[in-house]
C-alpha positions in Angstrom: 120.3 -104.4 107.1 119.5 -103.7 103.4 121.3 -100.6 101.3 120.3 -100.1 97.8 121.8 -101.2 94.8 122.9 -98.2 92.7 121.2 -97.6 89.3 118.3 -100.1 90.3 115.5 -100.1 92.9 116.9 -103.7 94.8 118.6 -104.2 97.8 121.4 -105.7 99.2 122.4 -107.3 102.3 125.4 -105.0 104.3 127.0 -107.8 106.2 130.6 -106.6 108.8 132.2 -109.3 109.7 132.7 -109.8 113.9 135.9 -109.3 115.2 136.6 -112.8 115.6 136.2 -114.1 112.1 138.1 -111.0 111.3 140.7 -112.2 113.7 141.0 -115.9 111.8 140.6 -114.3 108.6 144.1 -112.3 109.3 145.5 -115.1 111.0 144.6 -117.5 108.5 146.2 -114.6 105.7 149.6 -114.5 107.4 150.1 -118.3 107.4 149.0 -119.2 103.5 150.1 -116.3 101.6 153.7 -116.9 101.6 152.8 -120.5 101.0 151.1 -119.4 97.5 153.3 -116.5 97.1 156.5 -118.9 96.1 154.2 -120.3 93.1 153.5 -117.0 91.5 155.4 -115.3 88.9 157.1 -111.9 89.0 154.7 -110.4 86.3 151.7 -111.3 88.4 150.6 -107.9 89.9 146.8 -108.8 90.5 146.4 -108.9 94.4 149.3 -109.9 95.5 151.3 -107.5 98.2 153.6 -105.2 97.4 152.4 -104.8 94.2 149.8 -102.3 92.5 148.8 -100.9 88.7 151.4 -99.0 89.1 154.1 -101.6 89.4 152.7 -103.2 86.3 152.1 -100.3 84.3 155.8 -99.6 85.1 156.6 -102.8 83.8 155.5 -102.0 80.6 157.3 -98.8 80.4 160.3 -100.6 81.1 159.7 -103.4 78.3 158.7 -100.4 75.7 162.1 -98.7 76.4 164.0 -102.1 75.8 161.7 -101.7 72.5 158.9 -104.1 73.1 156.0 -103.1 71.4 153.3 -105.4 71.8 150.6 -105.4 74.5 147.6 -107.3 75.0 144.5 -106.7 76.7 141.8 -109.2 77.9 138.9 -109.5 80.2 139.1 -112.3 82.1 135.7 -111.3 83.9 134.1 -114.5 82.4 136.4 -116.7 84.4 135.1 -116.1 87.8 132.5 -118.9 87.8 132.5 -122.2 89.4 135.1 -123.6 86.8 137.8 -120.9 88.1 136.9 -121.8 91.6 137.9 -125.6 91.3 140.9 -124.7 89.3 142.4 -122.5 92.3 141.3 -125.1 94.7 142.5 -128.0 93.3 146.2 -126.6 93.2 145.3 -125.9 96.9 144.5 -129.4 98.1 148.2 -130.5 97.8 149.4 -127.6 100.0 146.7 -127.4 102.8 148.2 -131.1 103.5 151.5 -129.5 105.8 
């Protein structure tokens, strides 16, 4: 089934998943994420559970009331190409081992 893109005339696929690569997809969640949740930082909000924009922008409320002044914004959009892809894999290979 196509839908259309909004703002231009193309269209593209809708895909749902089946139940059963739903299933593994959930199953597959509960097993690695507290694997790679050990390696993450605590000021790493970006989907990760139990955490949202909120908790971060929080965070930053906190440091400015301790009288930290400074923050910096970035766009990482840029860094969602192939390159990003073999950087969170390779980290992976090591781990998928157990």
């Amino acid at each position: 089934m196509l839908i259309p893109k909004p703002g231009v005339k193309e269209r593209r696929p809708l895909s749902i998943p089946a139940v059963r690569d739903r299933v593994v997809q959930a199953a597959l969640k509960i097993v690695l994420e507290p694997v790679f949740e050990a390696d993450f930082l605590p000021c790493s909000f970006g989907f990760r559970p139990k955490r949202s924009a909120h908790d971060a922008l929080q965070v930053l409320i906190d440091e400015a009331w301790k009288g930290k002044r400074w923050v910096v914004e970035t766009d990482i959009g840029w860094s969602w190409g192939e390159r990003t892809s073999l950087l969170r894999l390779g980290p992976g290979r090591d781990r998928s081992r157990c």
